[in-house]
ROGU-11384 format. One record per residue (C-alpha): chain; residue number from 1; residue in three letters; x, y, z. Coordinates in pm, 1 decimal. Layout:
! ROGU-11384
@rokol=A drenfi=NUM titi=ALA px=X py=Y pz=Z .
...
***
This chain:
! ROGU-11384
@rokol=A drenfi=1 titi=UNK px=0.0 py=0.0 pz=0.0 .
@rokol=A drenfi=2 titi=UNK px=137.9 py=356.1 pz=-92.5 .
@rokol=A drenfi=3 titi=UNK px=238.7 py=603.0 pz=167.8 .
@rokol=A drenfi=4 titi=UNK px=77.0 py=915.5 pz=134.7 .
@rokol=A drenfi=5 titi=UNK px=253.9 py=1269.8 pz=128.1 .
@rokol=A drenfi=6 titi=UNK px=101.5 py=1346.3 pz=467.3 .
@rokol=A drenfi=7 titi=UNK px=256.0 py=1035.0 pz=634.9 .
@rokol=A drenfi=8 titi=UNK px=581.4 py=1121.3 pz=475.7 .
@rokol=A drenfi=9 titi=UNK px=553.8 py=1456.9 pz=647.8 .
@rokol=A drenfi=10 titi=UNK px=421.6 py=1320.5 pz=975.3 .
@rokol=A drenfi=11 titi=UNK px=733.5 py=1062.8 pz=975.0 .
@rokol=A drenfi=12 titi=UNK px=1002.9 py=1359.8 pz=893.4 .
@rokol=A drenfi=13 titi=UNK px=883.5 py=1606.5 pz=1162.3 .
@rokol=A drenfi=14 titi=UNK px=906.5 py=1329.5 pz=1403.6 .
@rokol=A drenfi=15 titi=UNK px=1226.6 py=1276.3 pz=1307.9 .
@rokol=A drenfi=16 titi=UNK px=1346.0 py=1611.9 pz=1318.7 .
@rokol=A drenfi=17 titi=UNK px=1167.0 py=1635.8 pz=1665.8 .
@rokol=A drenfi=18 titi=UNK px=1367.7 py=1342.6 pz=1801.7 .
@rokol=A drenfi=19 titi=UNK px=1634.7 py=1521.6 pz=1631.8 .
@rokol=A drenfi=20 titi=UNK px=1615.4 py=1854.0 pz=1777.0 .
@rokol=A drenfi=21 titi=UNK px=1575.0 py=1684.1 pz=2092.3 .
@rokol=A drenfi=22 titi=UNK px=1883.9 py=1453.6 pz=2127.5 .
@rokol=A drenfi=23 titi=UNK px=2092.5 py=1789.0 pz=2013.4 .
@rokol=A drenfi=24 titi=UNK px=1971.8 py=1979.9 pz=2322.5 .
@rokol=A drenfi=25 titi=UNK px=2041.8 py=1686.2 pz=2571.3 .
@rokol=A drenfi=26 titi=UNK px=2397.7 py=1696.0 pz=2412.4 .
@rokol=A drenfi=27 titi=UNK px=2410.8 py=2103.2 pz=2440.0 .
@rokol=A drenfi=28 titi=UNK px=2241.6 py=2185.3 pz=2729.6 .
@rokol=A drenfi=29 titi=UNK px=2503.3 py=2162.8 pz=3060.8 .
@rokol=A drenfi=30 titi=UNK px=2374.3 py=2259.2 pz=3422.2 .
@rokol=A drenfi=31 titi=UNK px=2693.2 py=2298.9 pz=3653.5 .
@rokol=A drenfi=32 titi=UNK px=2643.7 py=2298.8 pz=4022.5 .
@rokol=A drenfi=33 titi=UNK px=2775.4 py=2619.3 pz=4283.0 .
@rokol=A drenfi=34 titi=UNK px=3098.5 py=2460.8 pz=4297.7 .
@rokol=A drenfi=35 titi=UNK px=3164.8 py=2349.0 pz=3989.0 .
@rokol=A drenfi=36 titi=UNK px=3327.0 py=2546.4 pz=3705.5 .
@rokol=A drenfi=37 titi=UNK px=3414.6 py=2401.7 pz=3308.3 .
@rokol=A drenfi=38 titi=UNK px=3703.6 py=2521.4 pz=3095.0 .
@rokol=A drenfi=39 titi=UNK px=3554.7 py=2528.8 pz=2735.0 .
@rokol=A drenfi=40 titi=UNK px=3721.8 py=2481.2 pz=2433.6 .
@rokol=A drenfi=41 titi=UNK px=3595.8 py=2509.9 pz=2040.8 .
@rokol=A drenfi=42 titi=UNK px=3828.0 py=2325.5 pz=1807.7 .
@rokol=A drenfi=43 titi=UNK px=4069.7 py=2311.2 pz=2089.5 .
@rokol=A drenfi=44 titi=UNK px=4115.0 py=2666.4 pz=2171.2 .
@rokol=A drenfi=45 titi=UNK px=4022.2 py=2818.7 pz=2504.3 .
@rokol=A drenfi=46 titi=UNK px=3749.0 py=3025.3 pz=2464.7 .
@rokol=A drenfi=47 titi=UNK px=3641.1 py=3066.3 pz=2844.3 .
@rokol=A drenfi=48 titi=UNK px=3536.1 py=2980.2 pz=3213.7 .
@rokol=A drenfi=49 titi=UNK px=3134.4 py=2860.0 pz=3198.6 .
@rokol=A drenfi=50 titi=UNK px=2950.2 py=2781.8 pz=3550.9 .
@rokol=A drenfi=51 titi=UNK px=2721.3 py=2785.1 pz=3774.4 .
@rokol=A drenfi=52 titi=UNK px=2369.3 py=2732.4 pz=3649.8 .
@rokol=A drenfi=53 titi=UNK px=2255.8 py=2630.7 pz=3290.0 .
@rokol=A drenfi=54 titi=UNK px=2437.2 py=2713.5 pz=2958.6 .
@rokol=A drenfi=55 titi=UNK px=2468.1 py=2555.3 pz=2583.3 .
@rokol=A drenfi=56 titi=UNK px=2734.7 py=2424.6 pz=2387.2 .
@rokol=A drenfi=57 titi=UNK px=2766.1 py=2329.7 pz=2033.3 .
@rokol=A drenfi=58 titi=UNK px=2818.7 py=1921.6 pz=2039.3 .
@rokol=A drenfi=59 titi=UNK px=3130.0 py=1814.5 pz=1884.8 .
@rokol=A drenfi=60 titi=UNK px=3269.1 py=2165.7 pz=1832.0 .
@rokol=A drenfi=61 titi=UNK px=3269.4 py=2260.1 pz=2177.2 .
@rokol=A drenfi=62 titi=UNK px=3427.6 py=2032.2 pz=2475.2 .
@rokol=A drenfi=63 titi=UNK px=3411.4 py=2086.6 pz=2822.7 .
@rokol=A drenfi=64 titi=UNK px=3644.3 py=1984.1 pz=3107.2 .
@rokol=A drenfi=65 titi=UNK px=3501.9 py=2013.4 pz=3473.5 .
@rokol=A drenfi=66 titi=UNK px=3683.1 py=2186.4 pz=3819.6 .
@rokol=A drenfi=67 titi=UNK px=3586.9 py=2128.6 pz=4141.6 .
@rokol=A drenfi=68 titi=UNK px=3622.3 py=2436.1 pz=4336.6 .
@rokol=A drenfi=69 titi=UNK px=3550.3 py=2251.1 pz=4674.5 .
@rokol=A drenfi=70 titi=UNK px=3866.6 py=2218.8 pz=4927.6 .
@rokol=A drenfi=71 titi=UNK px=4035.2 py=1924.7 pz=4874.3 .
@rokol=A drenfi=72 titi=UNK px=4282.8 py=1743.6 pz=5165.9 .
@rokol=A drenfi=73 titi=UNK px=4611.2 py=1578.1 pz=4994.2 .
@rokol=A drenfi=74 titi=UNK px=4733.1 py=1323.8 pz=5237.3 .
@rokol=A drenfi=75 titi=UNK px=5150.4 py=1367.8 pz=5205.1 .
@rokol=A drenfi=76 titi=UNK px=5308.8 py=990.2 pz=5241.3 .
@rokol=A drenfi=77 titi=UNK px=5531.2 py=944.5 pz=5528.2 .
@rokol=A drenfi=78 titi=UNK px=5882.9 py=977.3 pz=5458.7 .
@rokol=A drenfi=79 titi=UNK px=6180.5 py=935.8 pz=5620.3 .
@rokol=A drenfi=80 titi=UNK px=6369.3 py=1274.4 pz=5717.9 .
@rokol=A drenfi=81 titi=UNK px=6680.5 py=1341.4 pz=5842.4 .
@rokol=A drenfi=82 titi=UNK px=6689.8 py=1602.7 pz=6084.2 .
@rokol=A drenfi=83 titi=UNK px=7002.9 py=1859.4 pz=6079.5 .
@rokol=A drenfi=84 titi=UNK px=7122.5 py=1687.6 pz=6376.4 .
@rokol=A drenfi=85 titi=UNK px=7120.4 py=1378.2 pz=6219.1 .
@rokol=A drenfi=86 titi=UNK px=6835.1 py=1213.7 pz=6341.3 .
@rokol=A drenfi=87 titi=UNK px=6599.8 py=1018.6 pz=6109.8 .
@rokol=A drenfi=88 titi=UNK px=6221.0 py=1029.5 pz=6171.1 .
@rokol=A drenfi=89 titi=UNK px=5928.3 py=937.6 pz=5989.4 .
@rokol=A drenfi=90 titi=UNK px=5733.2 py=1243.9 pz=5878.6 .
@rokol=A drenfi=91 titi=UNK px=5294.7 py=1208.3 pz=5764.8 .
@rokol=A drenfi=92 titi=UNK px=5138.2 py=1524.2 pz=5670.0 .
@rokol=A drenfi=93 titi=UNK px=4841.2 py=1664.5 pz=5553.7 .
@rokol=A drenfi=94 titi=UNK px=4785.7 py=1985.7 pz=5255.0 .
@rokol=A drenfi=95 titi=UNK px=4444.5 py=2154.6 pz=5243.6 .
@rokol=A drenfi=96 titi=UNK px=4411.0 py=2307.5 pz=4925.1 .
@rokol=A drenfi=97 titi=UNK px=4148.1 py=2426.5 pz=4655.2 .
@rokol=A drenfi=98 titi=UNK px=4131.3 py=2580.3 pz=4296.3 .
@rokol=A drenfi=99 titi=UNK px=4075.8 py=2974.7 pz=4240.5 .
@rokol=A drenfi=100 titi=UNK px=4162.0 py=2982.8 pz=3902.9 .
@rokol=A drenfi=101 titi=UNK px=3998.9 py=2677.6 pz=3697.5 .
@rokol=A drenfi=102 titi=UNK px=4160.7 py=2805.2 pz=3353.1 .
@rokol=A drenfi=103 titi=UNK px=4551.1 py=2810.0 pz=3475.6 .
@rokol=A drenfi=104 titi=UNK px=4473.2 py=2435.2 pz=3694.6 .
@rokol=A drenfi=105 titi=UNK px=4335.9 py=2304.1 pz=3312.4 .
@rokol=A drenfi=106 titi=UNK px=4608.1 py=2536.1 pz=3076.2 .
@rokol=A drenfi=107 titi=UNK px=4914.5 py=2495.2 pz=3343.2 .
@rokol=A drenfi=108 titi=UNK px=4930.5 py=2180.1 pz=3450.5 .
@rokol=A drenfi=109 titi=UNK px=4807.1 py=1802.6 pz=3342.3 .
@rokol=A drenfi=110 titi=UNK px=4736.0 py=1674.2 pz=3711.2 .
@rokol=A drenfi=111 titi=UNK px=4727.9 py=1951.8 pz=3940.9 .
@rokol=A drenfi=112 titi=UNK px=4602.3 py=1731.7 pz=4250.3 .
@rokol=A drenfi=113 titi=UNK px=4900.0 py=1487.8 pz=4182.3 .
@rokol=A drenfi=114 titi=UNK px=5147.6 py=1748.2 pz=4116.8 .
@rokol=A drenfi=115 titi=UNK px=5078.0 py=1955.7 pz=4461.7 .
@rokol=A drenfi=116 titi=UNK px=5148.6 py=1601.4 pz=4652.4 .
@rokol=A drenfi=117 titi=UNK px=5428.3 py=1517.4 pz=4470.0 .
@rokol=A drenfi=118 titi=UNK px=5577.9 py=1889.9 pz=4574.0 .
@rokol=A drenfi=119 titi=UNK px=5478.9 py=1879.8 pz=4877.4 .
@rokol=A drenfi=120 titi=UNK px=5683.2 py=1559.1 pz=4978.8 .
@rokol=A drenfi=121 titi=UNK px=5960.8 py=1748.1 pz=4825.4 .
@rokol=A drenfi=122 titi=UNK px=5902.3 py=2053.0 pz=5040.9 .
@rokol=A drenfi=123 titi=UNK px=5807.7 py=1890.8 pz=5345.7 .
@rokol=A drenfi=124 titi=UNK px=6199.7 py=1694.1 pz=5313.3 .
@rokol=A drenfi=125 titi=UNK px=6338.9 py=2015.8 pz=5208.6 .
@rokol=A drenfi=126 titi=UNK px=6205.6 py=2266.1 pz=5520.2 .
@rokol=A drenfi=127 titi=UNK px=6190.5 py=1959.7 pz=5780.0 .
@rokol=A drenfi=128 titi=UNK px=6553.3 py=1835.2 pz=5717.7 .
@rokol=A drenfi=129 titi=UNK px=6706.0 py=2193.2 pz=5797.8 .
@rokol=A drenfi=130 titi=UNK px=6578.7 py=2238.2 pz=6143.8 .
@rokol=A drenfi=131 titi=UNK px=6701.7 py=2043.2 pz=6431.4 .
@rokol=A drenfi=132 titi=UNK px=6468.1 py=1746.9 pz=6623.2 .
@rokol=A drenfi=133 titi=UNK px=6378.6 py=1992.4 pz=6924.7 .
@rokol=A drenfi=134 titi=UNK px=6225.2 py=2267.6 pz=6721.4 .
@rokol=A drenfi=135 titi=UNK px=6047.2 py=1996.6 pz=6528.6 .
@rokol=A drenfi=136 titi=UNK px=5919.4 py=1879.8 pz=6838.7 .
@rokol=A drenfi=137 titi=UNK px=5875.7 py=2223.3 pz=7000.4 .
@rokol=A drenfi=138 titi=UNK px=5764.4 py=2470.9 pz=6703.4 .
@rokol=A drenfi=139 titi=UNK px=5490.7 py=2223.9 pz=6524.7 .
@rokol=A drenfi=140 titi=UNK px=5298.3 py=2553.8 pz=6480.2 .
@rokol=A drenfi=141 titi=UNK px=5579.3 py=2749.0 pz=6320.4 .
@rokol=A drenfi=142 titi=UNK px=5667.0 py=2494.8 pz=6069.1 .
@rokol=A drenfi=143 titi=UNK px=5346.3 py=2414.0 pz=5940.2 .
@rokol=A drenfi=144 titi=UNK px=5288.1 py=2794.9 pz=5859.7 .
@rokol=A drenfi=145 titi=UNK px=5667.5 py=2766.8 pz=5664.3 .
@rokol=A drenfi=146 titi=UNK px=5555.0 py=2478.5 pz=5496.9 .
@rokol=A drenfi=147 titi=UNK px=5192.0 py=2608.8 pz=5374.2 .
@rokol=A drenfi=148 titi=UNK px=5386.2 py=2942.1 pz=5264.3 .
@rokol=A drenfi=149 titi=UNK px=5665.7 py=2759.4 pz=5112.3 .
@rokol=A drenfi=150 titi=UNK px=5409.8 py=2514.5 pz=4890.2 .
@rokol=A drenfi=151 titi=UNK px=5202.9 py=2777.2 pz=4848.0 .
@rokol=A drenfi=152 titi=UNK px=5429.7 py=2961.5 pz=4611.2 .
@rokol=A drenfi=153 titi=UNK px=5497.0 py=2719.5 pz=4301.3 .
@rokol=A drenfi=154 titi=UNK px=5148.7 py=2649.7 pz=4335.1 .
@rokol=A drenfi=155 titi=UNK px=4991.0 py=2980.1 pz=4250.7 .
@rokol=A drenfi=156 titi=UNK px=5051.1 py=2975.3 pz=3901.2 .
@rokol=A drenfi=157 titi=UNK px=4864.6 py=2627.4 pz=3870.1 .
@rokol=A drenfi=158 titi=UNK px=4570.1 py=2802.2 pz=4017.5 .
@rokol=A drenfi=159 titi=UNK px=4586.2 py=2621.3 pz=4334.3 .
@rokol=A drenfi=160 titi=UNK px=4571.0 py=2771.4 pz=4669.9 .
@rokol=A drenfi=161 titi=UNK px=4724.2 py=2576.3 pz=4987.7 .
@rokol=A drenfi=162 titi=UNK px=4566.5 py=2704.1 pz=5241.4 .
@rokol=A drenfi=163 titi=UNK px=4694.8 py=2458.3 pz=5548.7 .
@rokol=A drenfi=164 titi=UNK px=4973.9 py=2212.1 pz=5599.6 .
@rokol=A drenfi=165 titi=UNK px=4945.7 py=2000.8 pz=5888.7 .
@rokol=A drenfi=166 titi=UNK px=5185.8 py=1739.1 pz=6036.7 .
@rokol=A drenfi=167 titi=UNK px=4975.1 py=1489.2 pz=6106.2 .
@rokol=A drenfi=168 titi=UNK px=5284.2 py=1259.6 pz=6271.4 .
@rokol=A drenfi=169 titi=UNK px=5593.7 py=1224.0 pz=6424.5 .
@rokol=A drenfi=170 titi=UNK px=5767.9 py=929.2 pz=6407.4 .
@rokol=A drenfi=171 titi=UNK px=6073.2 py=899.9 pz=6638.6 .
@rokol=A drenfi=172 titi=UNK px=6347.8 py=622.6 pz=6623.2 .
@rokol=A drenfi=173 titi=UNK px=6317.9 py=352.9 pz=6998.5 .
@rokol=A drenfi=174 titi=UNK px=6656.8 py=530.3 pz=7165.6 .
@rokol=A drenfi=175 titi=UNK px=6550.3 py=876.8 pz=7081.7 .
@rokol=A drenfi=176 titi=UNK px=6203.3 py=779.2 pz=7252.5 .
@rokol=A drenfi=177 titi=UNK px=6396.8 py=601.1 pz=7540.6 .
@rokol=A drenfi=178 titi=UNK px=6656.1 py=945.4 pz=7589.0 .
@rokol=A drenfi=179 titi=UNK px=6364.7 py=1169.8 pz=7589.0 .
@rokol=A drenfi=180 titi=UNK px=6214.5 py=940.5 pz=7885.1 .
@rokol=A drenfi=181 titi=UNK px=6505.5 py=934.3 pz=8097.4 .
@rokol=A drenfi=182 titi=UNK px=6529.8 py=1335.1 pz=8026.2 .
@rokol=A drenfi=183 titi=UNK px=6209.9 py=1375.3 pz=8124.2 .
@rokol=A drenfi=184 titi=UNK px=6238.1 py=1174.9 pz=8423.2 .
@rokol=A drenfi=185 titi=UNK px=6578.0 py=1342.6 pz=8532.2 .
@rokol=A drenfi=186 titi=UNK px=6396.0 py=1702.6 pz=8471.0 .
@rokol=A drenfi=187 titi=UNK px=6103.3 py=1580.1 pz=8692.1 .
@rokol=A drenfi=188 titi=UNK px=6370.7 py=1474.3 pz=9007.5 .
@rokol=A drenfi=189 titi=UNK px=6499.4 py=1780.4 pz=8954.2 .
@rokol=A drenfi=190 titi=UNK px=6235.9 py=1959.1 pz=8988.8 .
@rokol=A drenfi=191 titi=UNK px=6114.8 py=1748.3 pz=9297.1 .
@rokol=A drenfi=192 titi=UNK px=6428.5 py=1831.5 pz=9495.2 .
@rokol=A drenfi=193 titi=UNK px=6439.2 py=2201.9 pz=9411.6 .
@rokol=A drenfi=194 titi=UNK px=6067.6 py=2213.6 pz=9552.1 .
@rokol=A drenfi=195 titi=UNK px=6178.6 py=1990.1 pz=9840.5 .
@rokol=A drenfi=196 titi=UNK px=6471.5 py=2205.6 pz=9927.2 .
@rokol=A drenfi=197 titi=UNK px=6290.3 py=2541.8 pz=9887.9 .
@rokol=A drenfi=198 titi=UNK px=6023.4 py=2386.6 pz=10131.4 .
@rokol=A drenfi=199 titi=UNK px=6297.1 py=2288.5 pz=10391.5 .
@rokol=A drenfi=200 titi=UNK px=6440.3 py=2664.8 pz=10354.2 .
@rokol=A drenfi=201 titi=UNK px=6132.5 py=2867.3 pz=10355.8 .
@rokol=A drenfi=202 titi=UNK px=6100.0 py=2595.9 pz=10687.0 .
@rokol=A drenfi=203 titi=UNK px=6376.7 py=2673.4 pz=10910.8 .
@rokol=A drenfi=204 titi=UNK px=6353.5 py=3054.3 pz=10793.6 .
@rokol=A drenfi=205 titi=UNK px=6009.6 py=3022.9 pz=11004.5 .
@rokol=A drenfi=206 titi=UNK px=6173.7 py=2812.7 pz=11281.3 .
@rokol=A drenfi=207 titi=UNK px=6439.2 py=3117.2 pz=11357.0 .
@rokol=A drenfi=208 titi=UNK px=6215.3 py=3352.3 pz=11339.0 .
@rokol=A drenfi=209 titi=UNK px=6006.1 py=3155.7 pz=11579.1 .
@rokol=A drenfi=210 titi=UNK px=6293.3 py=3099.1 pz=11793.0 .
@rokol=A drenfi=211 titi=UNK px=6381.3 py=3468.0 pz=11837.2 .
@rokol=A drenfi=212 titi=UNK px=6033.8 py=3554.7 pz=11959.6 .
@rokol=A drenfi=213 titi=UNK px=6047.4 py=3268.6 pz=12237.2 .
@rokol=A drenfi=214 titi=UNK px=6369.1 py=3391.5 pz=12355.1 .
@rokol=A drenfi=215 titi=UNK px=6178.2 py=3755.8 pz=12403.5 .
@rokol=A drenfi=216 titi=UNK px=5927.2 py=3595.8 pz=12578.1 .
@rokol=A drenfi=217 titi=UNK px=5969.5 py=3279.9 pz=12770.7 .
@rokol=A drenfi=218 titi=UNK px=5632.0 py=3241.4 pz=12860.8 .
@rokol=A drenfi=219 titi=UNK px=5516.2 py=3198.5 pz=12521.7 .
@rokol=A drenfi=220 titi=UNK px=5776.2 py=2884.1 pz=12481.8 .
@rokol=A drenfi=221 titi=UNK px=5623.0 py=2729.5 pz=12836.8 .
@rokol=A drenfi=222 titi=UNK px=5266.0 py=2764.2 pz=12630.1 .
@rokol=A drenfi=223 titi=UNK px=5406.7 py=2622.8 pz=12281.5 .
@rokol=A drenfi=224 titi=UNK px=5575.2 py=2361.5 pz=12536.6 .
@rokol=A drenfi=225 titi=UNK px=5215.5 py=2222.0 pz=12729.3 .
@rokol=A drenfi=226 titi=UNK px=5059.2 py=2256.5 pz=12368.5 .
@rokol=A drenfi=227 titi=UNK px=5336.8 py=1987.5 pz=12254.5 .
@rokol=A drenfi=228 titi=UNK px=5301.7 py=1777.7 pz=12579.1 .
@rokol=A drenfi=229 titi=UNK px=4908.4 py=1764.3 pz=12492.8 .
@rokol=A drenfi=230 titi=UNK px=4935.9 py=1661.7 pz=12117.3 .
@rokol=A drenfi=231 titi=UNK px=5183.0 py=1355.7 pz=12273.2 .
@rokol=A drenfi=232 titi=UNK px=4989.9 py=1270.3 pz=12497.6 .
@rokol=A drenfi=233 titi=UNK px=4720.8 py=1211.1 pz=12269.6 .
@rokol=A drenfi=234 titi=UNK px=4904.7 py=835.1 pz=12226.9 .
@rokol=A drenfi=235 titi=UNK px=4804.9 py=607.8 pz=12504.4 .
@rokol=A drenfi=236 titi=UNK px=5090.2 py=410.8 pz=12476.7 .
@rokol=A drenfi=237 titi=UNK px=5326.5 py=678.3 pz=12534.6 .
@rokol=A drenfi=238 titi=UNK px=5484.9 py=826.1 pz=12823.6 .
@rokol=A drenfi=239 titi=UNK px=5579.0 py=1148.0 pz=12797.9 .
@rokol=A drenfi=240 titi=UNK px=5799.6 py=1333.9 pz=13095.4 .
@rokol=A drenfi=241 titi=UNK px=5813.8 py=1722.4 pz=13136.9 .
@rokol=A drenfi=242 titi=UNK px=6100.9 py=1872.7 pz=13202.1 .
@rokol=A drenfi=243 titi=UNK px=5913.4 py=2009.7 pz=13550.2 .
@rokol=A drenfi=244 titi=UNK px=5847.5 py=1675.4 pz=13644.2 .
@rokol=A drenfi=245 titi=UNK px=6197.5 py=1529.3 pz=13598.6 .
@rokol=A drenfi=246 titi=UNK px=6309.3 py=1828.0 pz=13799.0 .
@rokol=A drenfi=247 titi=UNK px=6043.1 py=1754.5 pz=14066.1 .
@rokol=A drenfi=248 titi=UNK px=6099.7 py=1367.1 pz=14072.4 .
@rokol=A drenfi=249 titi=UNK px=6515.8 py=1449.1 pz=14067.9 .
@rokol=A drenfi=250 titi=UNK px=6477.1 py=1640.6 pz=14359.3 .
@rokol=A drenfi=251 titi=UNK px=6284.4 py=1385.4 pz=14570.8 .
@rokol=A drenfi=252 titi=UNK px=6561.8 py=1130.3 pz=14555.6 .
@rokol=A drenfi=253 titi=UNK px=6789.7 py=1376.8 pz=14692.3 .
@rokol=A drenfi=254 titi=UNK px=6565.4 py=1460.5 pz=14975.3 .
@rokol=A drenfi=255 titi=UNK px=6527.2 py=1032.0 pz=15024.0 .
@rokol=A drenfi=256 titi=UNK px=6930.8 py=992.4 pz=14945.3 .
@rokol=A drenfi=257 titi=UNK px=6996.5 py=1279.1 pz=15219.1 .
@rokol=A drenfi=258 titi=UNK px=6731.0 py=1132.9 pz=15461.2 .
@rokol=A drenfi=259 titi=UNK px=6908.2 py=765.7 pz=15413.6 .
@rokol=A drenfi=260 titi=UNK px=7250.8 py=928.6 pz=15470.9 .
@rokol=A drenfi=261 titi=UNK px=7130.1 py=1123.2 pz=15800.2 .
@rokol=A drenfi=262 titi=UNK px=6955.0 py=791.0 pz=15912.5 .
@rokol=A drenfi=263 titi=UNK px=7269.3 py=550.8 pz=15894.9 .
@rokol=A drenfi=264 titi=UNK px=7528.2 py=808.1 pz=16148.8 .
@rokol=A drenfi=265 titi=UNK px=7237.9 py=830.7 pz=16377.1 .
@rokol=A drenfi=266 titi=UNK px=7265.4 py=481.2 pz=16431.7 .
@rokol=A drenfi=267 titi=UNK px=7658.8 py=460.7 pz=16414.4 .
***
């Protein structure tokens, strides 16, 4: 059976519907807040497109995608030598993120890879010239050196590095063990300093205490009872004044005399 003109017609604009249709699902790009694509027509840059929606021509124009979000490079640990010659094992962490989509495309192949590759470098290069102390001591001071240091070569990729952390220290088993015994030695030290200011500020108090009994007597009689009473306190002790030895001395001297004076009598 012959096809009429009209169902000729009906088929092409169907066609060129379906057409029309597949073209715009090809052209039509929606890019998120963060997101920002590096265009190219016949392989020239012609420009930055992003957020929201926006058209391209499909097979003349290509698009390559940025995230803008922050990103966090994980440095491997590495083994640095200190510049007093002591090896650790160093693990940091970069925080970085692109400002500039065109250079991160135009610059550079790989710029995540590249920014961890120069940071090992970097973190080597800054780490091995200080000595194990200050790496211990100025953690803050070297991971502002580092971020400013990476930061740098980085800029003209389009990356910022905002942060470099070390994440850990890794410190060789005698290192570990000297650091104990310095730490212990510092803590007797500082135990016998206390000790020995305690004993001075101590006997300080004692003279000056024993200056004011010897201006008044009767204040050392009072301190005296007060000690008597806290001894007594102990059942099991027995505790003689210096009153009542005098008091008990002199009755066997009165008995020794009365003995004496007894025995010529008799004679």
């Amino acid at each position: 059976m012959p096809v009429g003109l009209s169902e000729v017609v009906m088929i092409f604009i169907v066609l060129l519907v379906f057409f029309i249709l597949l073209i715009l699902s090809f052209s039509i790009k929606v890019l998120r807040e963060y997101e920002r694509a590096v265009k190219f027509r016949l392989g020239r840059f012609v420009g930055v497109k992003g957020p929201g929606i926006f058209m391209i021509f499909p097979g003349i124009e290509k698009l390559v995608k940025v995230d803008l979000r922050m990103v966090t490079l994980d440095v491997p640990k590495q083994r640095i030598i200190t510049k007093d010659n002591v090896s650790v094992e160093i693990d940091a962490v970069v925080y970085m993120y692109v400002f500039n989509p065109s250079d991160a495309i135009l610059k550079i192949k790989d710029y995540i890879y590249a920014t961890g590759l120069l940071a090992q470098t970097i973190v080597r290069d800054v780490l091995g010239q200080v000595e194990l102390d200050d790496l211990l001591i100025k953690r803050e001071e070297l991971n502002k050196k580092l971020q400013v240091t990476l930061d740098e070569p980085t800029d003209v990729w389009g990356v910022k590095v905002t942060a470099v952390t070390i994440k850990d220290l890794a410190l060789p088993e005698t290192i570990l063990r000297a650091m104990a015994k310095q730490a212990e030695a510092e803590r007797e030290r500082r135990s016998r300093i206390i000790m020995a200011s305690g004993e001075f500020e101590a006997s300080q108090k004692m003279a000056d205490a024993a200056r004011l009994y010897e201006k008044n007597p009767a204040g050392l009689r009072l301190r005296e009872l007060q000690t008597l009473g806290e001894i007594a306190r102990e059942k099991n002790l027995i505790v003689v004044s210096p009153s009542q030895l005098g008091t008990q001395l002199g009755e066997v001297a009165g008995l020794t005399s009365a003995v004496r004076k007894s025995k010529e009598e008799k004679k």
